[in-house]
N, CA and C atoms as a LAMMPS dump frame, in Angstrom:
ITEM: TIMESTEP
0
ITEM: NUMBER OF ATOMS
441
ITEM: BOX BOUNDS ff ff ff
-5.0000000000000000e+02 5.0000000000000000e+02
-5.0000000000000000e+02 5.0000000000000000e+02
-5.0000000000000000e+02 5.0000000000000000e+02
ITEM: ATOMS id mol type element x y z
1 1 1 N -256.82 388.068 82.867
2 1 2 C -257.432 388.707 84.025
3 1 3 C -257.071 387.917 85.288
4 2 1 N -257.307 388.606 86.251
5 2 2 C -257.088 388.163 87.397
6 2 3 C -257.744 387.23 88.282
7 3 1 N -257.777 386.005 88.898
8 3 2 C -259.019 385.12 89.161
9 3 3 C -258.772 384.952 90.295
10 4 1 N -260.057 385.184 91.161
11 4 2 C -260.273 384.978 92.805
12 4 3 C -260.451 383.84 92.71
13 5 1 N -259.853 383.015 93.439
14 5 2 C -260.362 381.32 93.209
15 5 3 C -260.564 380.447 94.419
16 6 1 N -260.883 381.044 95.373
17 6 2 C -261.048 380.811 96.894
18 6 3 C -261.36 381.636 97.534
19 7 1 N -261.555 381.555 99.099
20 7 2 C -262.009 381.94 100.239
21 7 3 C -261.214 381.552 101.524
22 8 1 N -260.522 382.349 102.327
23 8 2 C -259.346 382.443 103.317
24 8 3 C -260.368 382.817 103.993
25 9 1 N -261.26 381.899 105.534
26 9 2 C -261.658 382.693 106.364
27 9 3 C -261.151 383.279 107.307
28 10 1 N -261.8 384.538 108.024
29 10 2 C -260.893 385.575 108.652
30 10 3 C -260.458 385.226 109.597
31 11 1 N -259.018 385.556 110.384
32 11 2 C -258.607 384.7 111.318
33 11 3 C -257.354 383.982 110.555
34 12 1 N -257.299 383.299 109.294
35 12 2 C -256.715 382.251 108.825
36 12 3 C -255.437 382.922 107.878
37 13 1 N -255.351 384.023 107.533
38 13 2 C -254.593 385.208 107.024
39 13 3 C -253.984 386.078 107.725
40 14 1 N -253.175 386.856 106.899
41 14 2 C -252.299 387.705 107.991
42 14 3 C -252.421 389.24 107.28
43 15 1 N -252.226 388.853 105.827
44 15 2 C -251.666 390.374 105.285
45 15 3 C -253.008 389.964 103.471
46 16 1 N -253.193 391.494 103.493
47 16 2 C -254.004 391.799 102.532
48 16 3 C -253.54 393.184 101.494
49 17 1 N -253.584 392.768 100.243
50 17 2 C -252.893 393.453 98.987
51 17 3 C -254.081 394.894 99.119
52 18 1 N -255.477 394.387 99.363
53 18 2 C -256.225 395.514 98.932
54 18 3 C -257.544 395.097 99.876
55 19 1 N -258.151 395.699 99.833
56 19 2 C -259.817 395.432 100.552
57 19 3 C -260.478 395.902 99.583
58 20 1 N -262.199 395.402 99.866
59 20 2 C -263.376 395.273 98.63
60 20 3 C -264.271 395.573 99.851
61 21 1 N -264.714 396.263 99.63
62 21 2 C -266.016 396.901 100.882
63 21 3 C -267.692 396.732 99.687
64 22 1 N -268.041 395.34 100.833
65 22 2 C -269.718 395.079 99.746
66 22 3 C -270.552 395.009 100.996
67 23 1 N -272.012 395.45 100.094
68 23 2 C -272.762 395.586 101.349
69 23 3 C -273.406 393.4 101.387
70 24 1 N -274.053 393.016 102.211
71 24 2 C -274.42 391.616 101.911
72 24 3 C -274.837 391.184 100.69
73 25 1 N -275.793 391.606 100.094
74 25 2 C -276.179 391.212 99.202
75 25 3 C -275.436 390.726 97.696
76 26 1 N -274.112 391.903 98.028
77 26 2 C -273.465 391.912 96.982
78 26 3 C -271.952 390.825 97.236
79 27 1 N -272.033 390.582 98.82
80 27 2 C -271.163 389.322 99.35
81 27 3 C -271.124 387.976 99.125
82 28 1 N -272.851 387.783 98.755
83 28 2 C -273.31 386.519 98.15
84 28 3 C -272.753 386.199 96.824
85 29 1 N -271.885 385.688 96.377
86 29 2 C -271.386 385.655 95.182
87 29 3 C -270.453 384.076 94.936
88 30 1 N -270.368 383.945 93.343
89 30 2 C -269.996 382.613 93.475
90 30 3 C -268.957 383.279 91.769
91 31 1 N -269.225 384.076 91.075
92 31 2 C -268.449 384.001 90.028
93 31 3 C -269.444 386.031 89.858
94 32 1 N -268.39 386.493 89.136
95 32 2 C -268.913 388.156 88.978
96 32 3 C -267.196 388.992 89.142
97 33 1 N -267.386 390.088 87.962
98 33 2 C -266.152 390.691 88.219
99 33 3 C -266.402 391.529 89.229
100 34 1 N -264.894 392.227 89.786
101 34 2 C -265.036 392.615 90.919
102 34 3 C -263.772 393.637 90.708
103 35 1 N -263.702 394.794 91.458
104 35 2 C -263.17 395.926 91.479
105 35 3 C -262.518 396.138 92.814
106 36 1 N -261.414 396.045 93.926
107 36 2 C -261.079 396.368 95.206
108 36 3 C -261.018 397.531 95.437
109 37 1 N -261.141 397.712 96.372
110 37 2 C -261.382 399.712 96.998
111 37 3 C -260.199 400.139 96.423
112 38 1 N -258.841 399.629 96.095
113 38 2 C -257.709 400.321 95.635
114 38 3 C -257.449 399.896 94.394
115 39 1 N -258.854 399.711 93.532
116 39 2 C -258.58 399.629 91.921
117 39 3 C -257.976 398.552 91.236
118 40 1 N -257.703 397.078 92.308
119 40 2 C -257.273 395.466 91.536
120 40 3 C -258.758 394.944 90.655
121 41 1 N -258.69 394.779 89.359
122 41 2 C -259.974 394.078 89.328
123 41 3 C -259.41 393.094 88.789
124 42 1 N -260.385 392.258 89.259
125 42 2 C -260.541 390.752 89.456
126 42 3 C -262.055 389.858 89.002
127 43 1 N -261.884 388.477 88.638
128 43 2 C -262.695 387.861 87.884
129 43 3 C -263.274 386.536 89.711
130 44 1 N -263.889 387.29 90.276
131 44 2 C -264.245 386.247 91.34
132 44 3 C -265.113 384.959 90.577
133 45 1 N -263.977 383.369 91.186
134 45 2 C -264.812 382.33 89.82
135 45 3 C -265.046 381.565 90.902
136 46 1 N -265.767 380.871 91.955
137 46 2 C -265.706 380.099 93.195
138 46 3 C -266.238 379.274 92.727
139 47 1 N -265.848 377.567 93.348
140 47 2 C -266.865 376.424 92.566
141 47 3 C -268.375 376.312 92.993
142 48 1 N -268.559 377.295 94.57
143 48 2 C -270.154 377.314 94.964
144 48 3 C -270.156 378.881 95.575
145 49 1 N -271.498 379.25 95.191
146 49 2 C -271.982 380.379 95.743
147 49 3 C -271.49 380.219 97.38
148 50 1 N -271.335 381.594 97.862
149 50 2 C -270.841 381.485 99.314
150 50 3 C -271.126 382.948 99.713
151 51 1 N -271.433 383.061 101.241
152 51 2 C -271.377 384.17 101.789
153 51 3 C -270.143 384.846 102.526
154 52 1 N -269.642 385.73 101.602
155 52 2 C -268.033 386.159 102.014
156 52 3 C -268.566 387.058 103.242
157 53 1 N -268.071 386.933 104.227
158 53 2 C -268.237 387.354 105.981
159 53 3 C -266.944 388.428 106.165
160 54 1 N -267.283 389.387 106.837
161 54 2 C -266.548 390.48 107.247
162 54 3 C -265.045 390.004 107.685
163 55 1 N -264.21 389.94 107.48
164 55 2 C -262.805 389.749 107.26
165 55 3 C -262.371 388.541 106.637
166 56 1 N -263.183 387.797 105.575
167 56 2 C -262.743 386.93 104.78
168 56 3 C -261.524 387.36 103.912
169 57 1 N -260.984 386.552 103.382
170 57 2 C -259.823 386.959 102.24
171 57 3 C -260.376 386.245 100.802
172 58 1 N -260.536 387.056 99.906
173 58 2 C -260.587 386.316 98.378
174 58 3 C -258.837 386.3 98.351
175 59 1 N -258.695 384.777 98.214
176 59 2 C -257.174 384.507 97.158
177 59 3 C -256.886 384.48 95.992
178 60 1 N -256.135 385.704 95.534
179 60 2 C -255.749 385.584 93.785
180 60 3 C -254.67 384.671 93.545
181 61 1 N -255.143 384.375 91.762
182 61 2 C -254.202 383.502 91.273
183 61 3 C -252.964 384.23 91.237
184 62 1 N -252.99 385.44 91.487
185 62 2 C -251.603 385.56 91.3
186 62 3 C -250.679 385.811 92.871
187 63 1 N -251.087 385.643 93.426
188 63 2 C -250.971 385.518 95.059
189 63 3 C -251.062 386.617 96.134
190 64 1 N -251.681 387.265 95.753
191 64 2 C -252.75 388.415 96.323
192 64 3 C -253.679 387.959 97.122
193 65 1 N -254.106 388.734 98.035
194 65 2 C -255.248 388.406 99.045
195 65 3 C -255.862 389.936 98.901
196 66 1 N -257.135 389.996 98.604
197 66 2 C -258.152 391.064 98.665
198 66 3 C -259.137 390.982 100.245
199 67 1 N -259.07 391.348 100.882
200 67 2 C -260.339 391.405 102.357
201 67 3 C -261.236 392.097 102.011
202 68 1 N -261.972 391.068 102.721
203 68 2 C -263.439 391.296 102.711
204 68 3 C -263.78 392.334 103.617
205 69 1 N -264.966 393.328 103.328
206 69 2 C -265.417 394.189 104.351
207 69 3 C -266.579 394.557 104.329
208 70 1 N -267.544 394.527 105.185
209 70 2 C -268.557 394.652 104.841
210 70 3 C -269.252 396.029 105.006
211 71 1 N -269.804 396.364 104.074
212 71 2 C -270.311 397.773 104.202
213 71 3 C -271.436 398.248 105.445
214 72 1 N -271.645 399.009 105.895
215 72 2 C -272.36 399.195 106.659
216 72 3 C -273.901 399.062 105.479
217 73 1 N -275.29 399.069 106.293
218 73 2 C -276.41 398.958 105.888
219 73 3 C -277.187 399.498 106.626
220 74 1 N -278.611 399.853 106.394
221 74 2 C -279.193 400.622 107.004
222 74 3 C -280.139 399.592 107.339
223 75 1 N -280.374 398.993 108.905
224 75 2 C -281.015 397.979 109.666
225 75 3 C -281.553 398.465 110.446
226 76 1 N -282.308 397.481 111.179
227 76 2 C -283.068 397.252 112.775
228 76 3 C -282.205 396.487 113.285
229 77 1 N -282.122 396.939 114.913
230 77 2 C -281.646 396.501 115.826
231 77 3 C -282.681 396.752 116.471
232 78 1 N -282.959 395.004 117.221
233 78 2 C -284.222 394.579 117.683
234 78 3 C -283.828 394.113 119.377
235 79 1 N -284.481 394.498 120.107
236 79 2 C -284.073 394.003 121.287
237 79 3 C -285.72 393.645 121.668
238 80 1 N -285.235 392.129 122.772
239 80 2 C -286.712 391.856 123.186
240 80 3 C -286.519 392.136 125.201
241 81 1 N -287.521 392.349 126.009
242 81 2 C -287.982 392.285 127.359
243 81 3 C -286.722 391.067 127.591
244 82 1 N -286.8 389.822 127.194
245 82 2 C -285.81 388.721 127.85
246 82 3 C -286.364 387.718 126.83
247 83 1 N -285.086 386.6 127.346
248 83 2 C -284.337 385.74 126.272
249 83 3 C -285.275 385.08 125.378
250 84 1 N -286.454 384.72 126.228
251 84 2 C -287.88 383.583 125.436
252 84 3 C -288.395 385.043 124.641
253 85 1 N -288.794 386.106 125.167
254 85 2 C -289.155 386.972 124.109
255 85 3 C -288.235 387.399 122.801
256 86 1 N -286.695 387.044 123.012
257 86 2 C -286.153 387.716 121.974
258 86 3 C -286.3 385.917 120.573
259 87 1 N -286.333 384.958 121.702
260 87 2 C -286.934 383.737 120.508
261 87 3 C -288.205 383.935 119.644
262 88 1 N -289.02 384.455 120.398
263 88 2 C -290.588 384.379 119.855
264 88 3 C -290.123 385.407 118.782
265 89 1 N -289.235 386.498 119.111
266 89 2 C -289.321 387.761 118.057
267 89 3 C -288.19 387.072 116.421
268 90 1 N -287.045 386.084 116.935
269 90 2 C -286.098 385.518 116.147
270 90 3 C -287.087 384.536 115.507
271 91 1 N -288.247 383.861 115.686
272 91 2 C -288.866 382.47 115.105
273 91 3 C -289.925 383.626 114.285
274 92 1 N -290.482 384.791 114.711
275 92 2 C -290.927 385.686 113.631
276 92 3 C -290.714 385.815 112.674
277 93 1 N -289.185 386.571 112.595
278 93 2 C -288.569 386.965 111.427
279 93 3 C -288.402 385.492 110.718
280 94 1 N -287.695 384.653 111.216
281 94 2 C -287.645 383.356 110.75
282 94 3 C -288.689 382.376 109.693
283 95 1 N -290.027 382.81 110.443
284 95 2 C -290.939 382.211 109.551
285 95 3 C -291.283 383.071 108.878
286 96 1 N -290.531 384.589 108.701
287 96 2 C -291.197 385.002 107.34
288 96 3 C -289.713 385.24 106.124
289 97 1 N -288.98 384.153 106.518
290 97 2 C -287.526 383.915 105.765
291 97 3 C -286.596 385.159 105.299
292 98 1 N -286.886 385.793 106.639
293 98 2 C -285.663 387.085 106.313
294 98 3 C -284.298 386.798 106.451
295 99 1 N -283.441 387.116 106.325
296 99 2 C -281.979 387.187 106.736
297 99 3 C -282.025 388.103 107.989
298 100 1 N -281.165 386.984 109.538
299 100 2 C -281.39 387.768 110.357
300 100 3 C -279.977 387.879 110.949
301 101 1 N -279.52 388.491 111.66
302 101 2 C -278.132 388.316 112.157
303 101 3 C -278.533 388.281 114.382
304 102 1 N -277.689 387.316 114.487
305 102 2 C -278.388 386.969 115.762
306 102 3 C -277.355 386.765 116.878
307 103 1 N -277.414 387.658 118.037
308 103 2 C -277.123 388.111 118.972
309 103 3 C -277.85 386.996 120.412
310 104 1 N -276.911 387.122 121.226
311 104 2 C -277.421 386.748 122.416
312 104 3 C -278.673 387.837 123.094
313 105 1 N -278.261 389.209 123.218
314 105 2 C -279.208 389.828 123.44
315 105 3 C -280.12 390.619 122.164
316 106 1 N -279.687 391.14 121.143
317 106 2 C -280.293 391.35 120.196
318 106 3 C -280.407 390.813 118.96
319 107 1 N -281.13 391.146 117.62
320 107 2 C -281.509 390.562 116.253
321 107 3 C -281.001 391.702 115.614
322 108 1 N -280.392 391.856 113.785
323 108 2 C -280.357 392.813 113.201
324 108 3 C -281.152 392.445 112.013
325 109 1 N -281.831 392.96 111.53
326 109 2 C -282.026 392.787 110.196
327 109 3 C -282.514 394.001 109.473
328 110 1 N -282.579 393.748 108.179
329 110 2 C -283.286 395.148 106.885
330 110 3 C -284.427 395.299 107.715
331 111 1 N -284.024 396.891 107.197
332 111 2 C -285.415 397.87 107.14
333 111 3 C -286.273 397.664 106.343
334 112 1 N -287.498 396.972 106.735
335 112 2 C -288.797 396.811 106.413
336 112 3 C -289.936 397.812 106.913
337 113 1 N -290.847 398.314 106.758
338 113 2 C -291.7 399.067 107.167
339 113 3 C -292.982 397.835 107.919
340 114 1 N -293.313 396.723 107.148
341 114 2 C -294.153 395.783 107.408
342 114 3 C -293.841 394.915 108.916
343 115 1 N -292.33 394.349 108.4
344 115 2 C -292.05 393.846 109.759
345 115 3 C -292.026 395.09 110.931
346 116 1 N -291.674 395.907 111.411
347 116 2 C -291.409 396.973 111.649
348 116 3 C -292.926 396.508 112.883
349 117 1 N -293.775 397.254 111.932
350 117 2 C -295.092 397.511 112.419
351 117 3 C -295.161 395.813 113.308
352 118 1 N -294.951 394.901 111.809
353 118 2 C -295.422 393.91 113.124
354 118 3 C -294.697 393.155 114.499
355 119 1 N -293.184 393.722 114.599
356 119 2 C -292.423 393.702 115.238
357 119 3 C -292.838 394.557 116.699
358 120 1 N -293.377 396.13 116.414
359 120 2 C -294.067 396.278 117.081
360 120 3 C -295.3 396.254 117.989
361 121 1 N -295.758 395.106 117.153
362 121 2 C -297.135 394.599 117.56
363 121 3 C -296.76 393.5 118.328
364 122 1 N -295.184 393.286 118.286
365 122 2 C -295.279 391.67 119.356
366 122 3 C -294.109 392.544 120.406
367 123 1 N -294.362 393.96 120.645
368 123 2 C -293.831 394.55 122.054
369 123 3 C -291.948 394.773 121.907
370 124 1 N -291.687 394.512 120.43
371 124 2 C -290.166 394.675 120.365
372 124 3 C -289.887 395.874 120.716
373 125 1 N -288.238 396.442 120.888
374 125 2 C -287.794 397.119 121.21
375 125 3 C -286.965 397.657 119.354
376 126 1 N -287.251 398.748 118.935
377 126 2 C -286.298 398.62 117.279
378 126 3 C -285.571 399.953 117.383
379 127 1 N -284.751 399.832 117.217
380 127 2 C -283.425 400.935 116.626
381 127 3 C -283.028 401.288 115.638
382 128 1 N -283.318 402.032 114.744
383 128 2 C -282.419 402.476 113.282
384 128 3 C -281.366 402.197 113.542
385 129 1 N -280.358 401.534 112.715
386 129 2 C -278.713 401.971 113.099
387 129 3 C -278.193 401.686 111.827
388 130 1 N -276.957 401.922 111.366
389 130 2 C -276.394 401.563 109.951
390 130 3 C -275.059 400.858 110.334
391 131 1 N -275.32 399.721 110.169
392 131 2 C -274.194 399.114 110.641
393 131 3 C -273.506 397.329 109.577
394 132 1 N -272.59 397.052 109.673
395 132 2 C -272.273 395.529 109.12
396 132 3 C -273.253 394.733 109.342
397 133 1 N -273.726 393.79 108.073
398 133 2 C -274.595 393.033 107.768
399 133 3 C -274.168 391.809 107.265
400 134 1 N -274.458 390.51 108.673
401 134 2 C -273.567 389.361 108.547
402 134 3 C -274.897 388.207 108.873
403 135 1 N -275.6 388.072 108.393
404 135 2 C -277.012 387.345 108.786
405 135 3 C -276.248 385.568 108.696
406 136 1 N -277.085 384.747 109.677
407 136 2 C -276.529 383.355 109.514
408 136 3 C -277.026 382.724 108.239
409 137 1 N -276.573 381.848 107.9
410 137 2 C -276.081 381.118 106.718
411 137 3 C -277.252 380.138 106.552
412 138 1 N -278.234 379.869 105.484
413 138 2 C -279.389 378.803 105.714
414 138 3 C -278.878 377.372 106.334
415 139 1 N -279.229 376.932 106.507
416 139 2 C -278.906 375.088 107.016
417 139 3 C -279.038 374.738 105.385
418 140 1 N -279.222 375.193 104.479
419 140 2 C -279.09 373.908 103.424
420 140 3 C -278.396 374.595 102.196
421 141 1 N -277.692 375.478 103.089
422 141 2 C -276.744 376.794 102.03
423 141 3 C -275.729 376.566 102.031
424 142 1 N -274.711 376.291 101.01
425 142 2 C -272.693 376.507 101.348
426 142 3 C -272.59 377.69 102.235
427 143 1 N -273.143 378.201 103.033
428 143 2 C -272.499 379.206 103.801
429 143 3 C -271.665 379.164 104.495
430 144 1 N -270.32 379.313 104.733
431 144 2 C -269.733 379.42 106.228
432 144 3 C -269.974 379.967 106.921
433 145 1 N -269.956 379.385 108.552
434 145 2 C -270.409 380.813 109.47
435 145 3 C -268.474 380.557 110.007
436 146 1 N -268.62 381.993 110.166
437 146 2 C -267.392 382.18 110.75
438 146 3 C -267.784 382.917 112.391
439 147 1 N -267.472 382.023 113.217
440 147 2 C -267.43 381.889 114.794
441 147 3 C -267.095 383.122 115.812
């Protein structure tokens, strides 16, 4: 079988054999077979769990590059009044350990019904939208953030 045995972050590549469209959850991965949108499957074996980010490259052993893509998701897009309000609304989500993806002017994260309500209770601004889901990386996670 075929073995993904690395991570090319995006930017660092040029050309890709196939693309793999996952939504986040299913990006988090460290070893799991894997299928590319054009039917390569592959044995992803990484030495640490990692969050593969919207134009990463998995490198095959056989010298293939698969890209990463991230599926769209069905989120909130959170906007606050101004910058100290969009902190108070980012240290929210934060202390209740969501995955957030974070903007100078806005926040994205999952559709919750709970936060939602209480998002609205601290005067946010929320948007349905279905869009790429790239939340930052814990401080004590192998995550890369890619810049």
């Amino acid at each position: 079988m075929i073995v993904g045995t690395s991570v090319v972050q995006r930017g660092e590549w040029t050309e890709a054999a196939d693309t793999i469209t996952l939504d986040e959850q299913a990006r988090h991965r460290r070893r799991m077979a894997m299928v590319s949108d054009g039917g390569i499957a592959f044995l992803l074996d990484l030495p640490d769990a990692v969050l593969l980010r919207d134009g990463d490259g998995i490198q095959l052993d056989n010298g293939q590059l698969i890209c990463v893509k991230a599926k769209p998701e069905p989120l909130y897009e959170i906007r606050a009044r101004e910058g100290a309000h969009l902190a108070v609304l980012a240290w929210q989500i934060g202390n209740r350990h969501l995955p957030a993806q974070i903007f100078a002017d806005r926040l994205l994260i999952r559709r919750d019904p709970v936060i939602h309500e209480m998002l609205i209770g601290l005067d946010a601004t929320i948007v349905e939208v279905e869009a790429a889901f790239d939340p930052e990386g814990g401080a004590y996670h192998g995550h890369h953030h890619a810049g």
